[in-house]
LOSETOR-193353 format. One line per field, with one value per atom (N, C-alpha, C, CB): atom name; x, y, z; residue in three letters; residue number from 1. Coordinates in Angstrom, 2 decimals. Glycine has a CB too. Layout:
LOSETOR-193353
atom	[CA, ...]
c1	[X, ...]
c2	[Y, ...]
c3	[Z, ...]
type	[Ala, ...]
seq	[NUM, ...]
//
This chain:
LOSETOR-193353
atom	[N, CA, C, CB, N, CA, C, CB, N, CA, C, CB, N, CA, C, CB, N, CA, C, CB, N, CA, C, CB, N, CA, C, CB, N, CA, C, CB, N, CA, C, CB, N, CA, C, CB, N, CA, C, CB, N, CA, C, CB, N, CA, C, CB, N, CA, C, CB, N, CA, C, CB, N, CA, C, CB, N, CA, C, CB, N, CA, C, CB, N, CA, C, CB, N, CA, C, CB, N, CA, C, CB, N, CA, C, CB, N, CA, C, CB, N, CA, C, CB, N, CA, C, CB, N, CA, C, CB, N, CA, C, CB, N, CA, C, CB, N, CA, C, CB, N, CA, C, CB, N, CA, C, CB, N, CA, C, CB, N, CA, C, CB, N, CA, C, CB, N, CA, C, CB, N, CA, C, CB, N, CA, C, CB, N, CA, C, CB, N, CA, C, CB, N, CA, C, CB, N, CA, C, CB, N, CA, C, CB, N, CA, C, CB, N, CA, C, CB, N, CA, C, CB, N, CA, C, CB, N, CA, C, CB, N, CA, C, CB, N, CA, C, CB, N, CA, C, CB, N, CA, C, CB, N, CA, C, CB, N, CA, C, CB, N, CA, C, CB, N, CA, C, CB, N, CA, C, CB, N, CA, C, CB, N, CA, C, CB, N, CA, C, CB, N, CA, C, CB, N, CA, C, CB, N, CA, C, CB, N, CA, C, CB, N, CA, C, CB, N, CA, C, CB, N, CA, C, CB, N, CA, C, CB, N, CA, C, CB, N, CA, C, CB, N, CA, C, CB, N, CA, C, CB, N, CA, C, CB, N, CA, C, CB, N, CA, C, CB, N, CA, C, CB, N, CA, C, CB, N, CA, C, CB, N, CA, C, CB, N, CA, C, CB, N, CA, C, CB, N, CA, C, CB, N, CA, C, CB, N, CA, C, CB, N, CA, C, CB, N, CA, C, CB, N, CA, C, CB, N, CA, C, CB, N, CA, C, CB]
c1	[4.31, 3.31, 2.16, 3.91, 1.13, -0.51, -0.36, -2.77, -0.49, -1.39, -2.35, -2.25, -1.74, -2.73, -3.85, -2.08, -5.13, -6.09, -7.06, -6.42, -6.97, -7.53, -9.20, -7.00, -9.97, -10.96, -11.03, -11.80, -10.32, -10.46, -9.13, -11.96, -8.80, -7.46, -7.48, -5.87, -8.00, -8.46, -7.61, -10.15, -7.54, -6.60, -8.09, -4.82, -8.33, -9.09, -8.95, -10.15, -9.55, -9.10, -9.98, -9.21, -9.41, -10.68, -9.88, -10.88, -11.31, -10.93, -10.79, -12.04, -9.55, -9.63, -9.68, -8.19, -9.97, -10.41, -9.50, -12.21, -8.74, -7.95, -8.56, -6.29, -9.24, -9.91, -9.63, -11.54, -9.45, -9.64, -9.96, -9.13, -10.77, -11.49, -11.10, -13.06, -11.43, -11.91, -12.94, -11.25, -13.64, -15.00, -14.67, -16.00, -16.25, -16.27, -15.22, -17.35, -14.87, -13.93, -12.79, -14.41, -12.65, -11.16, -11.12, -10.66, -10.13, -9.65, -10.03, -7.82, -10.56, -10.82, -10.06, -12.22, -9.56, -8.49, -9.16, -6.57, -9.71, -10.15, -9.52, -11.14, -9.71, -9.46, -10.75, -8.62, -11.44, -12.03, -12.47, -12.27, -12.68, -12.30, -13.18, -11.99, -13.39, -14.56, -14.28, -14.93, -14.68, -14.16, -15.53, -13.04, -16.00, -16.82, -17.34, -16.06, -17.00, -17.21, -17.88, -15.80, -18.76, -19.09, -20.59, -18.15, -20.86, -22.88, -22.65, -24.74, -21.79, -21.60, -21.49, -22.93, -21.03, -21.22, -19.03, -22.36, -18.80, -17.43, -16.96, -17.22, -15.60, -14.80, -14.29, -13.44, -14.96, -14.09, -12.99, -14.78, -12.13, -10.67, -11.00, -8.90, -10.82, -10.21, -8.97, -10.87, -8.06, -6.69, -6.12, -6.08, -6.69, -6.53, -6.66, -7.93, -7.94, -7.93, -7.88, -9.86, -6.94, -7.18, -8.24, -6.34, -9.59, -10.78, -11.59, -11.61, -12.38, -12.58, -14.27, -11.04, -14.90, -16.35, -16.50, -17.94, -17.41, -17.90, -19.54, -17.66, -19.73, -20.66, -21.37, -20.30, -22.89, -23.60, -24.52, -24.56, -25.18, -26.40, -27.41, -27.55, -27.40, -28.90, -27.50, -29.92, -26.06, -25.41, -25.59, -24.52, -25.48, -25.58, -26.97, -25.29, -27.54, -29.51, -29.56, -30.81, -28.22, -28.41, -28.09, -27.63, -28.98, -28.79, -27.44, -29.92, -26.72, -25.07, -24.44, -25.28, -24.46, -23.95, -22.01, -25.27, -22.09, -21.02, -20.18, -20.96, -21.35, -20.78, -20.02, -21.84, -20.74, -20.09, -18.58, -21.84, -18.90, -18.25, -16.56, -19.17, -16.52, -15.52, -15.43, -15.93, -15.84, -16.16, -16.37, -15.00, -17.34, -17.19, -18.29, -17.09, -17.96, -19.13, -20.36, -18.59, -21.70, -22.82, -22.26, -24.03, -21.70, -21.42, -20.44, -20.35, -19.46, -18.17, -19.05, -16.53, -20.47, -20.61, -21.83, -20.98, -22.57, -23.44, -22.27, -24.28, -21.06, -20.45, -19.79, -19.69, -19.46, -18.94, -19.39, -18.43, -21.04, -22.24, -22.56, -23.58, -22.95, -23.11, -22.60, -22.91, -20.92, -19.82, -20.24, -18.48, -20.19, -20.56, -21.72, -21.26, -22.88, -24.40, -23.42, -25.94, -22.69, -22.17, -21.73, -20.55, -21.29, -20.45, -20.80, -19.29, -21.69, -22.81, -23.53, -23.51]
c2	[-2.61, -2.79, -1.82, -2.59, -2.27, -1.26, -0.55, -2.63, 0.71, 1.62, 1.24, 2.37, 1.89, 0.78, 2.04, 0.71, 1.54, 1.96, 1.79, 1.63, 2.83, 3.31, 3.24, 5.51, 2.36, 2.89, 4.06, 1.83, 4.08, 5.39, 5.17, 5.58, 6.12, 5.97, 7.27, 5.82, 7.22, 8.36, 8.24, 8.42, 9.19, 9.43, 10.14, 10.58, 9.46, 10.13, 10.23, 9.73, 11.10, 11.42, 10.43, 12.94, 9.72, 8.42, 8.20, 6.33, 7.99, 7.86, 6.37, 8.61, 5.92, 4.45, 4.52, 3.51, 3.28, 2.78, 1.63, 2.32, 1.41, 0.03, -0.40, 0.07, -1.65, -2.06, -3.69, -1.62, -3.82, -5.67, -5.87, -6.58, -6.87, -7.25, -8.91, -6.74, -9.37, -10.85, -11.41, -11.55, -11.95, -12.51, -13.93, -12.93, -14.49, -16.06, -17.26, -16.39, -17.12, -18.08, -17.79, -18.68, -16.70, -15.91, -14.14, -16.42, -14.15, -12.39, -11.52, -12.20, -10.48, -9.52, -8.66, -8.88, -9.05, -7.73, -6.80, -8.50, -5.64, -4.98, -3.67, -5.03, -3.29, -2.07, -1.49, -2.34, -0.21, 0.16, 1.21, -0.05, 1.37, 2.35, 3.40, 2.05, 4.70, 5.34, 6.84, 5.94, 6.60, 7.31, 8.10, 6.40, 8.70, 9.19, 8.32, 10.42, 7.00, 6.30, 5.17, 5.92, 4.55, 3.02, 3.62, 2.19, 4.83, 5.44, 5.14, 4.15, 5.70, 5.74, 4.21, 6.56, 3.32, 2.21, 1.97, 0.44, 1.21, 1.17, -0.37, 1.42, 0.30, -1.21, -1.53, -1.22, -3.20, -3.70, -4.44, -4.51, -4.57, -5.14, -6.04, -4.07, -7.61, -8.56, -8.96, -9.62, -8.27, -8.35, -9.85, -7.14, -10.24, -11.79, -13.02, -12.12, -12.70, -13.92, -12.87, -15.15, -12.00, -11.24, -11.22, -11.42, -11.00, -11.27, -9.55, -12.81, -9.15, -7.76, -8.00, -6.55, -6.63, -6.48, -4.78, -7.44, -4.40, -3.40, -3.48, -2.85, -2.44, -2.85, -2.04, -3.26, -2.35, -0.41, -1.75, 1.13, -1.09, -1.36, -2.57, 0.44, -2.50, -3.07, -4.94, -1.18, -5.22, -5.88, -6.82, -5.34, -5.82, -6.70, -7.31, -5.88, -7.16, -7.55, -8.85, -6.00, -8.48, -9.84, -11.22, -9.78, -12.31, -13.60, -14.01, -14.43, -14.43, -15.39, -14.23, -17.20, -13.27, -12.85, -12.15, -11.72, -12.01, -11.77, -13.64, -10.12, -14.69, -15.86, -16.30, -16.82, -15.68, -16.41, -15.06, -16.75, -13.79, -13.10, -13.41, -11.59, -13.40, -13.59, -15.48, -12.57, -15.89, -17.52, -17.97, -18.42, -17.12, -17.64, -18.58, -16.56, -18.66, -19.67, -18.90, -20.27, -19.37, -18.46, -17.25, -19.59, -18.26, -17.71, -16.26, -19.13, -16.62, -15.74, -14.70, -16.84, -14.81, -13.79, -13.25, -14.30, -14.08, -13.38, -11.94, -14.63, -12.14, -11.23, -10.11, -11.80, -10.43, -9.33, -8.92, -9.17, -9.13, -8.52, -7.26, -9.98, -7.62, -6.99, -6.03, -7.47, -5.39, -4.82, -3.81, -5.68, -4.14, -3.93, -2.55, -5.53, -3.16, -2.83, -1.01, -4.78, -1.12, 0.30, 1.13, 0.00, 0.63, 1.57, 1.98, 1.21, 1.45, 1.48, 2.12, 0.84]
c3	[-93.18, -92.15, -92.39, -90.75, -92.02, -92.62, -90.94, -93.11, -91.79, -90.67, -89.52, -91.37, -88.43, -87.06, -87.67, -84.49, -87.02, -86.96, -85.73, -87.93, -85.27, -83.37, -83.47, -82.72, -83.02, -82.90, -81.62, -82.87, -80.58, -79.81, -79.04, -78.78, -78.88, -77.90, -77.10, -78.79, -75.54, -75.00, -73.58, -74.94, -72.80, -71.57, -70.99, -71.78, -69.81, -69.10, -67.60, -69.40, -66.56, -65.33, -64.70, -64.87, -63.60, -62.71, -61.28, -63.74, -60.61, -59.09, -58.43, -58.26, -58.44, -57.92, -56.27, -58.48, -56.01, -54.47, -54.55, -54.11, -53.37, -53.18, -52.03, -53.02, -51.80, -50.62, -50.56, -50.68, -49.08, -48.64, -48.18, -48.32, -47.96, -47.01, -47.09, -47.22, -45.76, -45.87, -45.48, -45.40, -46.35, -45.90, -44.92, -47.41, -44.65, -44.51, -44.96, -45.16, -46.29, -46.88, -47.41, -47.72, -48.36, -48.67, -48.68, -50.36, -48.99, -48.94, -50.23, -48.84, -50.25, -51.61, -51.34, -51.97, -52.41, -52.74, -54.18, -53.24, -54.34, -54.97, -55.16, -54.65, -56.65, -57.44, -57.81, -58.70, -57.41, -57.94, -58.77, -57.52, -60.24, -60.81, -60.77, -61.88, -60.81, -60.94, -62.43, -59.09, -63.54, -64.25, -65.28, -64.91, -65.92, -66.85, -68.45, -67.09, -67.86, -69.15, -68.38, -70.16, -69.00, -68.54, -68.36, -66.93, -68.30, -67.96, -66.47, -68.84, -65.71, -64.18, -63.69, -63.41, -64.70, -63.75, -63.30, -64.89, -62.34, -62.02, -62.62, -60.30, -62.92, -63.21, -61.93, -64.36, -61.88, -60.81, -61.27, -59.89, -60.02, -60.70, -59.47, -60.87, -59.29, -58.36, -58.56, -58.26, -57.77, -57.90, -57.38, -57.09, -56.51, -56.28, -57.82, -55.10, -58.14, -59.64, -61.04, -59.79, -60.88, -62.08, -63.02, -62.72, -62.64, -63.26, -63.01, -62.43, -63.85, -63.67, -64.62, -64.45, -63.83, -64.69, -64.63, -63.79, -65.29, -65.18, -64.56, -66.44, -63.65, -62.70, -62.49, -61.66, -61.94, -61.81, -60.98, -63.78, -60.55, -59.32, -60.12, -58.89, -61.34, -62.09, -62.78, -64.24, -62.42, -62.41, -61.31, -62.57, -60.04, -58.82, -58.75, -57.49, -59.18, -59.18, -60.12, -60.16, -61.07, -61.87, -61.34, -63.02, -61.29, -60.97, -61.54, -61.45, -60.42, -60.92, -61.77, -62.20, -61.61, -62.51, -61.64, -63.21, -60.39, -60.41, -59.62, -59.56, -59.55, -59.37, -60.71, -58.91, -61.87, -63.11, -63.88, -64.54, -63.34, -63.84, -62.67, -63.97, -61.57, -60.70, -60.42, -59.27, -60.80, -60.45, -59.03, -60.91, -58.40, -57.13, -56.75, -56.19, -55.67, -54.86, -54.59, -53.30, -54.50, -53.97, -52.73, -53.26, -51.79, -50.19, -50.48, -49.05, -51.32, -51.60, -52.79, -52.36, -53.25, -54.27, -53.23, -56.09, -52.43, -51.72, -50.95, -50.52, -50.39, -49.65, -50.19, -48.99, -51.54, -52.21, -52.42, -52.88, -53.41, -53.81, -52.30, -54.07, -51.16, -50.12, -50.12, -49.26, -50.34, -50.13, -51.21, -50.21, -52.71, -54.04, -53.72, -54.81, -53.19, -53.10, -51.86, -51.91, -51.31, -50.23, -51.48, -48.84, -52.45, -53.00, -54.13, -53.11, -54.79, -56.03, -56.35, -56.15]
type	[Unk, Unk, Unk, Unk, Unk, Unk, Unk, Unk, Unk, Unk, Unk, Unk, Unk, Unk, Unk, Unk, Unk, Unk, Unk, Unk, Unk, Unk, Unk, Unk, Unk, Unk, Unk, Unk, Unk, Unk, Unk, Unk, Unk, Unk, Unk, Unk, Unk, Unk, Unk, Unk, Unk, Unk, Unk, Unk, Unk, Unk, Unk, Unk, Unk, Unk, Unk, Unk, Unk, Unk, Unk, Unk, Unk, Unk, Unk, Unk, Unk, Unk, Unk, Unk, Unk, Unk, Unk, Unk, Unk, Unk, Unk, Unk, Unk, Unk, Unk, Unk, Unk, Unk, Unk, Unk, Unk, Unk, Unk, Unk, Unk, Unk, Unk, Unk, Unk, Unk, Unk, Unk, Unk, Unk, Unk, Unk, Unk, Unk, Unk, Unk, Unk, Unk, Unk, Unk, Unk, Unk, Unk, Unk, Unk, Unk, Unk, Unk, Unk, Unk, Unk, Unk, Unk, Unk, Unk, Unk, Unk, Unk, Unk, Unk, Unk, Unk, Unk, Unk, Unk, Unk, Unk, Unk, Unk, Unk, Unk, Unk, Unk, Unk, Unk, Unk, Unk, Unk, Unk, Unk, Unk, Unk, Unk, Unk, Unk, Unk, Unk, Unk, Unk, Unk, Unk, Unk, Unk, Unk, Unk, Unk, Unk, Unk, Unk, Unk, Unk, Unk, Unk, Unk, Unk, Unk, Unk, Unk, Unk, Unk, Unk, Unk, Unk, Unk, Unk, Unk, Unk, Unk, Unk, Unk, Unk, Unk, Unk, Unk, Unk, Unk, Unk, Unk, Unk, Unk, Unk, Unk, Unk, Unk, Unk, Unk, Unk, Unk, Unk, Unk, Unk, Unk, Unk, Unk, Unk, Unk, Unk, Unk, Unk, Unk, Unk, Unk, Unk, Unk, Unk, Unk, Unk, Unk, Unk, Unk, Unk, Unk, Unk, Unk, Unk, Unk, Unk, Unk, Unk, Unk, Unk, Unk, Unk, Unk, Unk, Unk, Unk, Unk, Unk, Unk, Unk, Unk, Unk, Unk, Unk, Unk, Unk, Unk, Unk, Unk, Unk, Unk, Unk, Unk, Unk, Unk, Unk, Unk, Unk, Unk, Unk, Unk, Unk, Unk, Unk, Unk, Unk, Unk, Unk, Unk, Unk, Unk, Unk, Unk, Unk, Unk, Unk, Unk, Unk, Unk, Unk, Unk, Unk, Unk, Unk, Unk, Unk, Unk, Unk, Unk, Unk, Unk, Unk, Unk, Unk, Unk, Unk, Unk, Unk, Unk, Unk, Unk, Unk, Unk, Unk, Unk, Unk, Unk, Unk, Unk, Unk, Unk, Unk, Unk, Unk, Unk, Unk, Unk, Unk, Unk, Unk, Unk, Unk, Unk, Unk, Unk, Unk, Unk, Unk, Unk, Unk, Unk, Unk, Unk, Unk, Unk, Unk, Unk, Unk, Unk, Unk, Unk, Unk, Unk, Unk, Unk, Unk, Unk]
seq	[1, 1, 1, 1, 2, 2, 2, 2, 3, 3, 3, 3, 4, 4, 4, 4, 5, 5, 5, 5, 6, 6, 6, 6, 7, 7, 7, 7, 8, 8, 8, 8, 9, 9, 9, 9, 10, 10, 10, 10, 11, 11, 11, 11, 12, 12, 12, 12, 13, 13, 13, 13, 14, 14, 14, 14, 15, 15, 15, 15, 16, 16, 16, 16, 17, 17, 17, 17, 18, 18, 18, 18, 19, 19, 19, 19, 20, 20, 20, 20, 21, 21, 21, 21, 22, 22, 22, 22, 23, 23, 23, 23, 24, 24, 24, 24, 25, 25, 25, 25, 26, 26, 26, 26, 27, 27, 27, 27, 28, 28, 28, 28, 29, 29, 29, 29, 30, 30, 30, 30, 31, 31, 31, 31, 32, 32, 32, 32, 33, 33, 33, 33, 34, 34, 34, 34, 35, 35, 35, 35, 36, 36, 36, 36, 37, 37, 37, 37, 38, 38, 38, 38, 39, 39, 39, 39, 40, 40, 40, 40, 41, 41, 41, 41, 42, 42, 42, 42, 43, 43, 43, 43, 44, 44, 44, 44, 45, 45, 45, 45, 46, 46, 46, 46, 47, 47, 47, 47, 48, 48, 48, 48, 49, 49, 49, 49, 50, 50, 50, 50, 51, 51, 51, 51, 52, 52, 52, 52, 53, 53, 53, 53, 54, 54, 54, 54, 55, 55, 55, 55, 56, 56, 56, 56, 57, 57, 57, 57, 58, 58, 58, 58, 59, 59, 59, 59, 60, 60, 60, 60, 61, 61, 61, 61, 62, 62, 62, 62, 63, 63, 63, 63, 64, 64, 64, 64, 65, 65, 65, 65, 66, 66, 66, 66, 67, 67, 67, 67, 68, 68, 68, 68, 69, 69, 69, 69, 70, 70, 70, 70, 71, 71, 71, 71, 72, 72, 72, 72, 73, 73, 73, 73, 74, 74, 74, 74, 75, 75, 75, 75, 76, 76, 76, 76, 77, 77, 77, 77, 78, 78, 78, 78, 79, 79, 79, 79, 80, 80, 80, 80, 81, 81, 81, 81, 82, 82, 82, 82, 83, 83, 83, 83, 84, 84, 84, 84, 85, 85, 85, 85, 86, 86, 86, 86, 87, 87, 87, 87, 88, 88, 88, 88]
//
C-alpha cells in the first residue's frame, strides 16, 4: 500500500452553537461552528437535511445562494437567512 499523503491534518479549538428554531413551514435544527479557519466565516451544519456551508455575511447577500446550498424554498431561505444575518 503507498504512503497516505496529508495535505493537512490539523486539530483545532472551535465554538459550536446548537440552535432550533421553527419557522413558517419546518423546524431548523442547526450546528454552528465557530473556529480560526474559514477568514471568520462559520460552518453551518443543518442537522435536519444533512447539508452544510461555510458562511460569512457577504454569503447571505448572495442571491439563492443559501436556497440552492440547503435546497430550500424562497420562504424557508428568506427565514433562515434572517436568523443567519443575528449571528454573522
Amino acid at each position: 500500500m503507498a504512503e497516505r499523503f496529508f495535505l493537512y491534518d490539523e486539530t483545532v479549538e472551535t465554538k459550536t452553537r446548537f440552535v432550533s428554531f421553527m419557522g413558517e413551514n419546518q423546524r431548523f435544527d442547526l450546528a454552528i461552528i465557530q473556529s480560526d479557519r474559514y477568514y471568520g466565516k462559520y460552518l453551518v451544519l443543518n442537522l435536519q437535511s444533512n447539508r452544510f456551508a461555510i458562511i460569512g455575511e457577504d454569503d447571505l447577500k448572495e442571491p439563492g445562494y443559501l436556497e440552492d446550498v440547503y435546497q430550500l424554498n424562497d420562504e424557508d431561505a428568506k427565514e433562515l437567512r434572517e436568523f443567519l444575518y443575528e449571528i454573522v
